[in-house]
N, C-alpha and C positions, 0 to 999 in steps of 0.2 A: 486075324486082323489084317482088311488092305492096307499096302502101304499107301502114304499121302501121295495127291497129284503135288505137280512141283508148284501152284498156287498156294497149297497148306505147308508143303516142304518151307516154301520164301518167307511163308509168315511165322511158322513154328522157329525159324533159325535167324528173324530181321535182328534179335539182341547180338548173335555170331560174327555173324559177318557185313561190314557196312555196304558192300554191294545189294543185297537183300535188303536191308534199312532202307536205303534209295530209293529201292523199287516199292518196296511195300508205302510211301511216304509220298508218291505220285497222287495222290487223290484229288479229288473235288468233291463238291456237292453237282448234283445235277438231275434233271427230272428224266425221268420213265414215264413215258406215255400211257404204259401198260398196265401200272400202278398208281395212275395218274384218275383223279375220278373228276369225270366228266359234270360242269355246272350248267352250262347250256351250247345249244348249237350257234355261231353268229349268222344273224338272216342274210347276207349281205354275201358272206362267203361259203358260207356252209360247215365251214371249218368250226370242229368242237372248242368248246372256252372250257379250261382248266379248272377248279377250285384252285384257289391259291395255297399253296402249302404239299399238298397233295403230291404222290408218288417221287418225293425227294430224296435220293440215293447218293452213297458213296460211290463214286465211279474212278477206278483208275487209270489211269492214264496208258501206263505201259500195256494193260490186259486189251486197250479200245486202239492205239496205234502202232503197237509192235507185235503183239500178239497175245491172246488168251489165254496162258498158260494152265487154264483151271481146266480147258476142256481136254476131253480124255477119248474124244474121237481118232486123235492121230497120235503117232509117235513124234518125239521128238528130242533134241539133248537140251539140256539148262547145265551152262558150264559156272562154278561159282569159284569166283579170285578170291586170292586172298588177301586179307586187305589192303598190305603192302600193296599189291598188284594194282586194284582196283585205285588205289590214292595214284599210282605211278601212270593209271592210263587214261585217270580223272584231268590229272594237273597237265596231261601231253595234249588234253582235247579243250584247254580252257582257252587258249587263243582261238578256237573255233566257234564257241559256245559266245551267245550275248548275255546271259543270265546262266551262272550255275549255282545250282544248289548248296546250302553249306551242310555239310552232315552232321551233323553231332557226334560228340565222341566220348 
């Protein structure tokens, strides 16, 4: 049996550790073009018109601006705090932060 990438690693352990929770809780909705089914072309632009509804996906945050930890083309390390840690170095960056997250506990 492979072991997990460290994308199934974060989701199999987000109950564990509230670092992991964090990360796995970055989501949105947001469309896929590529999943997206095409209703017509606009004459004007050229530019394809969407179906409404169409190729809408979970998209996370950390995997589209920090890095995609699902792909398994490169190496790399995922260091996990403990939670103590993570609360200690949550509450050192809240004066930097305009919005933080509250985690659940």
């Amino acid at each position: 049996m492979p072991l997990p990438n460290i994308w199934e690693y974060l989701n199999a352990t987000k109950g564990e550790y509230k670092q992991n929770a964090y990360i796995a809780s970055l989501n949105y909705r947001g469309q896929d073009l590529s999943q997206a089914e095409i209703d017509s072309i606009d004459l004007t632009t050229g530019v394809p018109v969407y179906k409404t509804g169409t190729g809408i996906v979970e998209i996370n945050t950390f995997k589209t601006k920090v890095y995609d930890v699902a792909d398994e083309d490169s190496l790399y390390t995922y260091f996990v705090l403990t939670d103590a840690a993570f609360e200690s170095q949550q509450a050192s960056m809240k004066p930097y932060l305009r919005r933080l997250v509250k985690i659940p506990l």
